[in-house]
N, C-alpha and C positions, 0 to 999 in steps of 0.2 A: 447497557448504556456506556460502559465504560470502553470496552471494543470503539464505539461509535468516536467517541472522544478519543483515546488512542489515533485511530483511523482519521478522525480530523485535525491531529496534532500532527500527522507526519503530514498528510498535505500541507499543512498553515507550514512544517517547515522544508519541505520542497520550495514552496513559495519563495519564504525567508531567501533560501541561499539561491532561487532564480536573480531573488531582486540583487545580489553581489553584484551580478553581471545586468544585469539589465535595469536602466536607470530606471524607467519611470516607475518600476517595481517598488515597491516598500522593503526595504528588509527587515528593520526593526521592528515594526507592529505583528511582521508574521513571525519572528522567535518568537516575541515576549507571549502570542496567543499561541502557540506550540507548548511554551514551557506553562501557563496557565493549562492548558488541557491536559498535559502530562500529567501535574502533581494532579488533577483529578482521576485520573486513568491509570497512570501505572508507573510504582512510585521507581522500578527500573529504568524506563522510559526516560524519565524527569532526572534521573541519576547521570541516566549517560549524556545527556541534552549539556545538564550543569557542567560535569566535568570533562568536555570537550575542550579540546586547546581552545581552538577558536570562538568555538560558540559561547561555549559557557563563559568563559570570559567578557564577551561583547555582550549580554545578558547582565551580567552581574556587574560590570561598567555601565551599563546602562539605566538597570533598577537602584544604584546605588548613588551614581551622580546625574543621572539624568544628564550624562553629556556624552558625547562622540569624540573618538580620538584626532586629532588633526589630520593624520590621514586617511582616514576614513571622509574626514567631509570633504577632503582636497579630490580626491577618487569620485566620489558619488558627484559632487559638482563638476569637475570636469567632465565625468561620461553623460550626464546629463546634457552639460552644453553641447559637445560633441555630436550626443545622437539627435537630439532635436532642430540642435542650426541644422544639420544634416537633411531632414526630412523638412525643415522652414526652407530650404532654397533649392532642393532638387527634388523633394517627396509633393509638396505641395502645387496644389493646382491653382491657386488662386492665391491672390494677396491676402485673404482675412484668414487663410490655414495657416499659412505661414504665421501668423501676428497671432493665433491661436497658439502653435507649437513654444514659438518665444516666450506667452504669455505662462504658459506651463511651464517650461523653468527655469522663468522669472520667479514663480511663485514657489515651486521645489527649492531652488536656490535658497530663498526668506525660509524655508520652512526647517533646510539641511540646518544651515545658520545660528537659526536662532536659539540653539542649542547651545551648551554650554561648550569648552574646549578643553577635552583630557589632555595632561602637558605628558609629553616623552614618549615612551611606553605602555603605558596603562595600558 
């Protein structure tokens, strides 16, 4: 069982750092379930995950104030709008795809947001 968990903690964080780069990806729900599987699997795993520059920090920013750095949300909201107007005026075929793609992140947008805002550095 733990192999299995192991092995779905590094998919959830392939995922994780797919979503850096590709908006409508999640990033944060697939660390924090990466690092949830880890300490169940293998407490090396969970070690390296936490003290990673990047990650573990955005982990431990995140379980601890439940907020996003400012630039992080400025990044994720701009690649959001970006790729979606993108695919609302050239990708789509129809007027209701498009008013689909906007309504998607419209609602990413509300969701990046409604988070709190880490100041400076964090």
């Amino acid at each position: 069982m733990k192999y299995l968990l192991a092995f779905l903690g590094s998919v959830s964080l392939v995922l994780g750092i797919m979503g850096v780069f590709l908006p409508v990806l999640p990033t944060t729900p697939f660390l924090l379930l990466s690092a949830a599987l880890y300490v169940r699997s293998s407490q090396r795993l969970y070690n390296w995950l936490m003290s990673h520059k990047h990650l573990g920090a955005y982990i431990r920013n995140f379980r601890e104030h439940k907020a996003l750095p400012l630039r992080v949300k400025i990044v994720s909201v701009t690649m959001v709008w970006a790729t979606l107007l993108y695919c609302a005026i050239f990708v789509a075929k129809e007027w209701w795809m498009g008013a689909v793609f906007i309504a998607i992140a419209t609602g990413v947008t509300i969701h990046i947001l409604s988070y709190k805002t880490l100041g400076g550095n964090d």
